[in-house]
N, C-alpha and C positions, 0 to 999 in steps of 0.2 A: 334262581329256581323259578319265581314267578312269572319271570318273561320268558322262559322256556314253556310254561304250561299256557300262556297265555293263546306263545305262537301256536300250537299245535292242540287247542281247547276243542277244535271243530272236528278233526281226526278223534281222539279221548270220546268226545260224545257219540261220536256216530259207532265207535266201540263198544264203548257201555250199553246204546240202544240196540244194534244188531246182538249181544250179548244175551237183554234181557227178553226179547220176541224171539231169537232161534233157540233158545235154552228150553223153555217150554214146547217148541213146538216139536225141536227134533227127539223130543219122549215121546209126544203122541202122534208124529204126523213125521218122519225122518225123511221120505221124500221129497216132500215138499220142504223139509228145512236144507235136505241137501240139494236142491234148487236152489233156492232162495240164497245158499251160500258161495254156490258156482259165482250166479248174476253178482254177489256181491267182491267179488275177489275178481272177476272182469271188469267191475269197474274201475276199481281200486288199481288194478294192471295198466287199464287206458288212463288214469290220471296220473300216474306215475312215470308212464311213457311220455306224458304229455308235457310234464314236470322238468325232466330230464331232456326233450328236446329243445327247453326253452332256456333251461341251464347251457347248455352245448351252444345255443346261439351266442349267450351274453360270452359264454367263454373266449369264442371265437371271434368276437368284436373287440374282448380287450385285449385279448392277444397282437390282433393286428394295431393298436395304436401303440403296446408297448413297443410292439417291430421299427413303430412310425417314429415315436419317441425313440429309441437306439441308432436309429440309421440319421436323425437330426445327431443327436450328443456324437455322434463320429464324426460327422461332419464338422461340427463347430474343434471336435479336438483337432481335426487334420489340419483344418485353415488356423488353429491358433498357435500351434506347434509347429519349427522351421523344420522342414526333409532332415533327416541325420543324414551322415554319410553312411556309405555301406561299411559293414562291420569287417568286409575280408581285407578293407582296404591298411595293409600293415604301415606301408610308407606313411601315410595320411597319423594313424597313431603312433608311431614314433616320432613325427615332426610332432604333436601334440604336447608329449610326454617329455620332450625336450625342451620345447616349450616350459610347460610346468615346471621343472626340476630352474633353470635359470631365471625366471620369475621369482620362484622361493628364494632364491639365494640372492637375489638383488633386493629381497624385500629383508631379509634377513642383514646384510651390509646396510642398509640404510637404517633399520631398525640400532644397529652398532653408531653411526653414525649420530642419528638424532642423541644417544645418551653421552657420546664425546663432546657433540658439541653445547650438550646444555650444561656439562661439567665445567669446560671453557667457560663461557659465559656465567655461572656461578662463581668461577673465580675470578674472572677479571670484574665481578660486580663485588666482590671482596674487597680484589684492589683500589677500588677508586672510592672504597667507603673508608680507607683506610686515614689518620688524620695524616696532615702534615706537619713535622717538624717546625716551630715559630723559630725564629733569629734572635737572640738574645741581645740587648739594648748594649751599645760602645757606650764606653763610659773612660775620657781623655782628660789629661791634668792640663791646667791652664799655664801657655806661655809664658816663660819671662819677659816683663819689658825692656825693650831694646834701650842703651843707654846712647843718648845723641852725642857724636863728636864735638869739638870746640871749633866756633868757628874765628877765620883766621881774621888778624887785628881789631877783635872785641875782645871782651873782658877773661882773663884766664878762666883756666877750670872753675868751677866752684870747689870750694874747700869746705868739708865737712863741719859742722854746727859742733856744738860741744858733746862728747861724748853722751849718751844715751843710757842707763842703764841696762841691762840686759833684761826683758822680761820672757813672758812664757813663751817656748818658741811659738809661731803661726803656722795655722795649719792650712794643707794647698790646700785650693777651693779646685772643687772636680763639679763638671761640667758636663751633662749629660747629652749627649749629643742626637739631634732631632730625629724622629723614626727614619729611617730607610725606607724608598716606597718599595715595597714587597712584587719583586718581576715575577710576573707570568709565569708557573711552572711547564717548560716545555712536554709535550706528551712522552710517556716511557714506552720502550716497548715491551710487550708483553713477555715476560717473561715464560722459558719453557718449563712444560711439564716436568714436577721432577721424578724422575723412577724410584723405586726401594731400591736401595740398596743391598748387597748380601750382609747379614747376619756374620760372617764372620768375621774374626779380626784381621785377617789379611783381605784385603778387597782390591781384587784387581781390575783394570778397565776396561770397558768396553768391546775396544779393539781385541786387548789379548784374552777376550772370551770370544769374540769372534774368530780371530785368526787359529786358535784353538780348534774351534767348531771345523773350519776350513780342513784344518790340518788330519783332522778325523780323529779326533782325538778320545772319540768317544766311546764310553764300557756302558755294556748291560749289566746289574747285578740281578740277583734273584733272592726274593724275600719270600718265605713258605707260610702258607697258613696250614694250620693247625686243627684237626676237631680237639673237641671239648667232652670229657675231661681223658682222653686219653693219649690226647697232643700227636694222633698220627698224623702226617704232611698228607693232602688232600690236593693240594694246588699251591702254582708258586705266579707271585707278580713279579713281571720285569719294571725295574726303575732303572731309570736314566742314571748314567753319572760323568762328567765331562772331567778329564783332568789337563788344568792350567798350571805350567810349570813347576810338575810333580806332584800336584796337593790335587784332590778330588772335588768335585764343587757338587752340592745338589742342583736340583731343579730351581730351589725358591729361590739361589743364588745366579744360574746363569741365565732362565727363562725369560725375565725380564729385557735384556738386551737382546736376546734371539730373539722377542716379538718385535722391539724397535729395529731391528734390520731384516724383519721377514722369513726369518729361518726355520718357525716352528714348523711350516708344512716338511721340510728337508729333516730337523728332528726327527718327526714322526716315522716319515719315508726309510729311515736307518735302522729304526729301535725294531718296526714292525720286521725286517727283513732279518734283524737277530732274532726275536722272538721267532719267525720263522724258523729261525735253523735249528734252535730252542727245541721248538714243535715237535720239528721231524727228529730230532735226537729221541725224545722221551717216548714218539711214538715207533721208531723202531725199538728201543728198547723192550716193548709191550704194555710199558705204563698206560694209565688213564690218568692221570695229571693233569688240571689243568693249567691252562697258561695266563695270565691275565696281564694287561698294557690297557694304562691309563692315553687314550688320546687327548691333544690338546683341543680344548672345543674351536679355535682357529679351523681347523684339519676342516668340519663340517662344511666351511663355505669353499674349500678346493674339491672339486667332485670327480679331479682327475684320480687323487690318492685314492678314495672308496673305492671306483671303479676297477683301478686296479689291482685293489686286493679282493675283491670280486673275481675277475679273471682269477688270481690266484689262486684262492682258496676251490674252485669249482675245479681247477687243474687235480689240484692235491688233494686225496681225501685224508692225506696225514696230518691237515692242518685244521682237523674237525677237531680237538683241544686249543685251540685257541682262543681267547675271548677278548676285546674290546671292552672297556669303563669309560664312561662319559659322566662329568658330572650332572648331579642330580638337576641344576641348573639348565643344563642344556637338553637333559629326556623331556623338564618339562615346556621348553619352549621351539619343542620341534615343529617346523612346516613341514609342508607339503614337500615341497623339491626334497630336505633330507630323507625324509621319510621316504619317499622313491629311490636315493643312494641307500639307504640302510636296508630297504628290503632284499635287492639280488644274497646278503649275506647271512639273514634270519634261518635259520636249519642248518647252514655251514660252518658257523662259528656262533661263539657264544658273546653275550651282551651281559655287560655289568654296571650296574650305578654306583657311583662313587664320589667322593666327597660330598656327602650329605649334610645338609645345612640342619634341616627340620625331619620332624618323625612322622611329619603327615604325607605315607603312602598311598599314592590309587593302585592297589595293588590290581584291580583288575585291566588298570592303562598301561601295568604294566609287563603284564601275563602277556597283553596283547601286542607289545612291543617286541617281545621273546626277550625280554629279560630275566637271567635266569641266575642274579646273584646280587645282594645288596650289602655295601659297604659299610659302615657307620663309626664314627670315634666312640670307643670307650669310654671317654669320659660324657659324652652325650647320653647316652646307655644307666652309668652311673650316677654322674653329680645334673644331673638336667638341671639347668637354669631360673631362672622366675619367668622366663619369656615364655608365655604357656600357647604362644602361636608357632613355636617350633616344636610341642608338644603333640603326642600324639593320642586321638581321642580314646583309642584301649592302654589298658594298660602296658607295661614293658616286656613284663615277662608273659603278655600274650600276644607280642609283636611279632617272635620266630615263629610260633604255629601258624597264625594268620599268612603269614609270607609262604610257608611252607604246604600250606595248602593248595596255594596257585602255584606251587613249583620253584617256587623262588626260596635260595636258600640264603640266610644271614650272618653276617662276617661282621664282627668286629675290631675294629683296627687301632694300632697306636695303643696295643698293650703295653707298657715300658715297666711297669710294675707289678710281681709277683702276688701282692696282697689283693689285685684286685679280681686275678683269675678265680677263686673261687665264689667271688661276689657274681661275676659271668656266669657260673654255673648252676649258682642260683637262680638268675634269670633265664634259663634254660636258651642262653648263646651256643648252638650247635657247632660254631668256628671263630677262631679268632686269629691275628697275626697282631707280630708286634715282636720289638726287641726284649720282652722279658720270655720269648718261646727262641727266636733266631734275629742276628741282624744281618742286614743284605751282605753276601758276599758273590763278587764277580765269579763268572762263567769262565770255565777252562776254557785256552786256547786252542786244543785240539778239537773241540766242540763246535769252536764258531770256524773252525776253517776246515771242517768236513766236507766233501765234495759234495757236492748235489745228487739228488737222487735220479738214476739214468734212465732213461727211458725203457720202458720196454722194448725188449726184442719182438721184430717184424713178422708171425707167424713163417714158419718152416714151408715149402711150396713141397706139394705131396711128391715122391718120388711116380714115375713111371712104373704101372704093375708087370713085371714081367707075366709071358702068356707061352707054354711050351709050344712047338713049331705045330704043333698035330691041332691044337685048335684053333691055329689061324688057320691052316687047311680045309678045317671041316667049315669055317665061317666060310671061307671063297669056295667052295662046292655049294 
């Protein structure tokens, strides 16, 4: 306030003095004070004018160096920035964007790489810290001495001395025979990687899970989830199931040797194509069912399979119930390149997380990915561990709200026991699956050998309007 009065003290005075010499005078003398207040309000006019022209100059000075200052900083951005190309140019952004998508996935294979081979390498340093077996000391009994012949025309044999009594017998002397110098152990080779094996009591090999595979030997089943607590079916997952000379194998049993011979992308390629026909079954039917297929995280670095279910699904809109699950491993270790595969399919099919390790969701990475369904074990749900880094920082039973607010709805999976369903409903679990609700039972054969759905008919070509003869007449006149 004081530096306000200060600046303006000289004004304030000449106020208060015109104030107190017109105040008196315009009582006795109004003329002359309205004189005196003309002159003084023309003054007051021209210095104000005067004020304001000198304002307008500074204005006009800085204006033009901030013009001077703008047209430098454009300069330095043009020369420091290389040209872009022009935006219309599409060829130029699709060589880009192809680019990018096989970059990610060579960084992605290499990334696979480096962690094989530092497992290697961890185990062949296993190996060689491993001890060797020592040779146990030969331990040989001492020769008889050889008894020399008689030689000929000297003195006969010798003839035994007088009998001996017999004393205790003697005992051989054993003779421990000098180290062995220990050879060089020749280098081993490394032995291979060993796979799991299948869990079950009949285990069959390799080969006849492949020649299997070959032979198409392959069933969809379908496993329904459930809401809570009124166990209506909401949606069903397709699970693979191969059967090897009559017996059914799961996944955890034949998976393993389909990746050692490269099969899982042709897996994938089969199951997606039943669930396809899946699809279109339930959505002629009228249902809104969803579908759900766990992909093998493999599939992500073949970008023919996406793209072609891409084409697909943009064909069909009866394949808008289908969904895709990727484990929770692989949403959060996505690149660039998948992420350009997964987009063409975002709005046309739906996206599920599945086999969840830990409870720590970004739920808002994964609104953003359109994930619109998260899997989790029951007993993760229930008995949670002491590992409180696969814990999750809210509580449990405000984990389905949380999800459900971003749209994402939560399933829990690998119900096998009826006691724990109302523990679930405690938690307020909106859905669940599991064999204490249904276990997977295969897809009718009428189903999967339904014909395809036919194309639309070719719009009708308009017939010719007939026109009675009198108005073509009257048109040629």
């Amino acid at each position: 306030m004081i530096p306000v009065l200060r600046r303006y003290a000289g004004l304030l005075a000449a106020g208060l003095l015109a104030l107190v010499v017109l105040g008196p005078l315009a009582v006795f003398a109004p003329a002359t004070s309205a004189l005196a207040l003309g002159t003084l309000a023309a003054v007051a006019a021209g210095l104000a004018q005067v004020r304001a022209a000198t304002l307008k100059a500074r204005c006009d000075k800085l204006s033009g160096e901030v013009d001077l200052l703008s047209r430098r900083l454009l300069k330095a951005e043009t020369a420091a920035v290389p040209p872009r190309p022009e935006a219309g140019d599409a060829a130029l952004r699709a060589e880009v964007e192809e680019l990018t998508v096989e970059l990610g996935l060579l960084s992605g294979i290499v990334r696979d790489l480096t962690h094989v081979v530092g497992t290697q390498d961890s185990e062949i340093a296993a190996l060689k810290a491993r001890p060797e077996p020592r040779p146990e000391p030969v331990r040989a009994q001492a020769a008889p001495e050889p008894v020399s012949p008689p030689l000929p025309g000297g003195p006969g044999p010798i003839q035994p001395a007088a009998p001996i009594e017999p004393g205790p017998p003697a005992q051989p002397i054993v003779q421990e025979a000098p180290p062995a110098p220990q050879p060089v152990p020749a280098p081993r080779p490394i032995p291979p990687r060993p796979l799991p094996r299948p869990s079950a009591p009949w285990a069959e090999s390799e080969t006849e899970i492949v020649r299997a595979f070959e032979a198409d030997a392959l069933e969809i089943h379908l496993q329904p989830v459930v809401t809570l607590p009124q166990r209506k079916v909401t949606a069903y997952e397709a699970l693979a199931r191969l059967r090897v000379e009559g017996r059914l194998m799961e996944p955890e049993a034949f998976l393993p040797a389909l990746e050692r011979y490269g099969r899982t992308t042709e897996l994938d390629r089969r199951m997606l194509q039943r669930a396809s026909t899946v699809a279109r079954h339930l959505a002629r039917r009228g249902s809104e069912t969803m579908l759900t297929y766990g992909l093998s995280p493999l599939s992500l670095f073949e970008p023919g399979l996406l793209r072609e279910l891409a084409r697909t699904v943009a064909e069909e809109s009866a394949l808008a119930g289908l969904a895709i699950a990727l484990p929770q491993a692989s949403w959060n270790g996505l690149d660039g390149g998948q992420r350009g595969l997964l987009l063409p399919l975002r709005g046309r099919i739906g996206f599920s997380l599945d086999r969840a390790d830990d409870l720590r969701f970004d739920v808002a990475q994964l609104a953003g990915l359109g994930v619109g369904q998260v899997k989790v074990p029951a007993e993760m749900l229930l008995r949670p561990g002491p590992d409180r880094r696969k814990l999750s920082d809210i509580a449990i039973e405000d984990l389905a709200p949380a999800l459900a607010r971003a749209g994402i709805r939560l399933v829990a999976t690998g119900v096998t026991d009826e006691a724990d369903v109302p523990d679930l409903i405690d938690l307020d679990i909106p859905y669940a699956q599991g064999a204490a609700f249904a276990a997977p039972r295969p897809v009718r054969a009428e189903v999967l050998t339904a014909p395809p759905p036919e194309a639309p008919p070719p719009p009708a070509e308009p017939e010719p309007e007939r026109r009675p003869f009198r108005s073509v007449l009257r048109r040629a006149v």
